[in-house]
C-alpha positions in Angstrom: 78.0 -23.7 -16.9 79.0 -20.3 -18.1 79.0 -17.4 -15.5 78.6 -13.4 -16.4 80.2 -11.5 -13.5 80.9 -7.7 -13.0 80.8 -5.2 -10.0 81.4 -1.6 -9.5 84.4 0.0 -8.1 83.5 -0.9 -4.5 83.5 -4.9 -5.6 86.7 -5.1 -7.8 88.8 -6.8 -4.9 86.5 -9.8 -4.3 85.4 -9.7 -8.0 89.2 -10.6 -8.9 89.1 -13.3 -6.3 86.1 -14.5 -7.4 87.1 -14.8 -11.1 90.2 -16.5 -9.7 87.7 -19.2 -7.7 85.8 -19.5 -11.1 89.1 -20.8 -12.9 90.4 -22.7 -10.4 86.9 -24.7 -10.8 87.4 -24.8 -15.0 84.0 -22.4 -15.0 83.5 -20.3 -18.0 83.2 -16.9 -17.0 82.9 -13.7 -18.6 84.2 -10.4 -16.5 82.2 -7.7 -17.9 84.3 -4.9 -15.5 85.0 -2.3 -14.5 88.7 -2.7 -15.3 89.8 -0.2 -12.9 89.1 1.0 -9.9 87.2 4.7 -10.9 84.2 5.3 -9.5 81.2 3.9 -11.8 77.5 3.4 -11.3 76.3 0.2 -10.2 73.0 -0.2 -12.4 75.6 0.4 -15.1 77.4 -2.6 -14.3 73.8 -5.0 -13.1 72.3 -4.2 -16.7 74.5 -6.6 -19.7 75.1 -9.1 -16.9 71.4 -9.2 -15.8 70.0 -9.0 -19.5 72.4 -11.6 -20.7 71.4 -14.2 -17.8 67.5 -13.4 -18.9 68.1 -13.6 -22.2 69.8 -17.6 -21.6 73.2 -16.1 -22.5 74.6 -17.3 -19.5 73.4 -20.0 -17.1 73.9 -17.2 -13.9 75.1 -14.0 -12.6 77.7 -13.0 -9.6 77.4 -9.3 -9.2 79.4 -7.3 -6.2 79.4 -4.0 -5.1 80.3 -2.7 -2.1 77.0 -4.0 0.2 75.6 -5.9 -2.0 72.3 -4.1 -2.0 72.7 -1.6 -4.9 73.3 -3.9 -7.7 71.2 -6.4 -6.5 68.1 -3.8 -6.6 69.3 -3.2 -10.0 69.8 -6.8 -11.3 66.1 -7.5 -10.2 64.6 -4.9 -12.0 65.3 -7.0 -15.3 62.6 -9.1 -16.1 63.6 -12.9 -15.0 66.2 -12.3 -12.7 66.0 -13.6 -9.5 69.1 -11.9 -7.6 69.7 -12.7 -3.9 71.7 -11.1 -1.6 73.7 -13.6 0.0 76.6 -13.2 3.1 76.3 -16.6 4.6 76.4 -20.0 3.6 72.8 -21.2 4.5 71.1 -18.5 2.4 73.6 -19.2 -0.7 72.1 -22.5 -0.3 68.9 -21.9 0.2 68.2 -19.6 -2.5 69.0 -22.0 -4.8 66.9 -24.9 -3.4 63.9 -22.6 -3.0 64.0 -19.4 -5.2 66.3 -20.8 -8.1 68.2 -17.8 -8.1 69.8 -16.7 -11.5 72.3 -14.0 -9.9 74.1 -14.0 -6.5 75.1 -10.7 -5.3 77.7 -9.7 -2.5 79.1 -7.1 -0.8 82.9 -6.5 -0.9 82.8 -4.6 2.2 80.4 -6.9 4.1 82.3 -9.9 4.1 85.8 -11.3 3.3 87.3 -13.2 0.7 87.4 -16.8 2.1 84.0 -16.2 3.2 82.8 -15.3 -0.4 84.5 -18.1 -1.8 82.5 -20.5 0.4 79.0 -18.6 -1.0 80.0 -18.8 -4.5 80.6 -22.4 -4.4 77.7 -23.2 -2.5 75.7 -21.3 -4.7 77.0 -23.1 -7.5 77.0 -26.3 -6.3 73.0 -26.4 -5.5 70.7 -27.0 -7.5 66.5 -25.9 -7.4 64.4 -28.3 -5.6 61.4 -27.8 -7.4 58.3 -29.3 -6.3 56.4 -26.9 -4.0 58.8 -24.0 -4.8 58.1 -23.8 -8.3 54.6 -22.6 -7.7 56.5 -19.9 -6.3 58.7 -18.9 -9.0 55.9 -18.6 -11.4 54.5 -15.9 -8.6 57.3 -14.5 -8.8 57.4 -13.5 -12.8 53.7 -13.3 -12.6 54.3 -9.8 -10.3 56.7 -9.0 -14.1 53.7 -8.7 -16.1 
């Protein structure tokens, strides 16, 4: 599996942490920045990782900004993402099972490392269910065209 990650300023914490989780798990990753902490713009940093996951450069996505919410409104204006917020467990789960999500997102300043950790594994870890929910996916990229 081979991961594209990034985050804005307001996400470089947990996105360290996260890329830490990734190799302690022998995941390829690729950190697409910032490498400090200046202030950037978050649709800046959703763009190459949400293209690249569309275009079958990578297998999925971890973005993080500060809530969560910015970049994952960014990410999902690419056509054949399918970002999900996620802050619990259950939903990291569940939006793989049921909406075969391509990019988790997080907020930094919504929950804590250990916490995130959890998530991203979860997230990993599960696979789509298909069946009834792939109906559903193709309504979903039907509302792309």
């Amino acid at each position: 599996m081979k991961i594209a990650i990034s985050s804005d300023h307001g996400g470089n914490n947990l996105r360290r942490e996260i890329m830490d989780l990734l190799t302690s798990l022998n995941i390829e990753y690729t950190d697409f920045g910032p490498q400090n902490n200046d202030s950037v713009d978050y649709p800046d940093y959703a763009k190459p990782v949400a293209e690249r996951v569309a275009a079958g450069e990578y297998d999925r996505g971890i973005l993080i900004c500060g809530t969560g919410i910015g970049i994952s409104i960014a990410a999902n204006k690419v056509k054949g993402i399918r970002c999900a917020l996620v802050h619990d467990v259950f939903s990291a789960k569940a939006t793989r099972c049921h909406n075969d999500s391509n990019i988790l997102a997080m907020g930094e300043r919504v929950i804590g490392p250990g916490l995130a950790r959890e998530i991203v594994e979860t997230w990993l870890n599960t696979d789509f269910e298909g069946g009834r929910h792939e109906k559903r996916i193709q309504k979903i990229a039907e509302l792309e065209n």
